[in-house]
C-alpha positions in Angstrom: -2.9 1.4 -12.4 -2.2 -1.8 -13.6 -1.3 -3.4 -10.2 -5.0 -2.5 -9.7 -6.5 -5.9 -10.6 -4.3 -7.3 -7.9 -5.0 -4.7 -5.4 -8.6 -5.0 -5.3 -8.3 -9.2 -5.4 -6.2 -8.4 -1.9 -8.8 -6.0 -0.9 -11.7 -8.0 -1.4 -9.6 -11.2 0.3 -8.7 -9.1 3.7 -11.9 -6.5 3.7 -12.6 -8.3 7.3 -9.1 -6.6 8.4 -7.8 -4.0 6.5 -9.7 -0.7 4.4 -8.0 -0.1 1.0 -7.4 3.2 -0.6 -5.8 4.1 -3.8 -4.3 7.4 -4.1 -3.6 9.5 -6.8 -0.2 11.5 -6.6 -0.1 13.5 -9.6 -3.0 15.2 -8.5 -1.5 15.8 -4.8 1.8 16.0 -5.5 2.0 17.9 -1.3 0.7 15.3 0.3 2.6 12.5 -1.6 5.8 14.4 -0.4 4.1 15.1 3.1 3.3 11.0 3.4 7.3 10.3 1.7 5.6 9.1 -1.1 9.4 8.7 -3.2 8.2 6.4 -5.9 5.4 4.5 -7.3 3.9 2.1 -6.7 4.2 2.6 -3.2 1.9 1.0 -0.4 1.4 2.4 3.1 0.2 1.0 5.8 -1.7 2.5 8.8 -2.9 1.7 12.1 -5.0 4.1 14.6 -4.4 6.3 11.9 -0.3 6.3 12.4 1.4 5.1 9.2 3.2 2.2 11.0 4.7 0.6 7.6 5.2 1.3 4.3 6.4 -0.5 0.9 8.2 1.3 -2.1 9.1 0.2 -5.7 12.5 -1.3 -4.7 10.6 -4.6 -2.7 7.3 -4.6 -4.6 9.7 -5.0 -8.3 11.2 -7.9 -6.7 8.8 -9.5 -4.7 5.0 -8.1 -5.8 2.0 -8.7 -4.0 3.7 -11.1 -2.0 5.0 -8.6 0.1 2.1 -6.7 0.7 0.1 -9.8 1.5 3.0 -10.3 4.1 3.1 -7.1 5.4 -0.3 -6.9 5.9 -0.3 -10.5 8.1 2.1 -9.0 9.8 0.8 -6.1 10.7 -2.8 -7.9 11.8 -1.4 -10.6 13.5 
């Protein structure tokens, strides 16, 4: 929750190409495990509806929103 602030700025920046959703794992614990959800936070990244990316704890700890604003470039490039 409190990578929220941050997540909705990045929304709100990139609404023309991406859709963000947050998801709440402790209330679907299956489909957290279904998606590989291992750790939070963790952001995943779909396209065509196939999750073509995703981002766990390890790379957001060390490099935050940077990477997810990178990852998403990427991926709409």
């Amino acid at each position: 929750m409190a990578l929220m602030p941050d997540v909705e700025k990045l929304s709100d920046e990139k609404s023309d190409v991406a859709t963000f959703y947050a998801f709440d794992t402790t209330g679907n614990m299956r489909m957290a495990m279904k998606q590989k959800v291992m750790g939070i936070p963790a952001y995943l990244f779909y396209k065509d509806g196939e999750k073509v990316a995703s981002l766990g704890k390890d790379i957001l700890e060390e490099k935050g929103m940077a990477a997810v604003t990178a990852k998403l470039d990427e991926l709409t490039v």
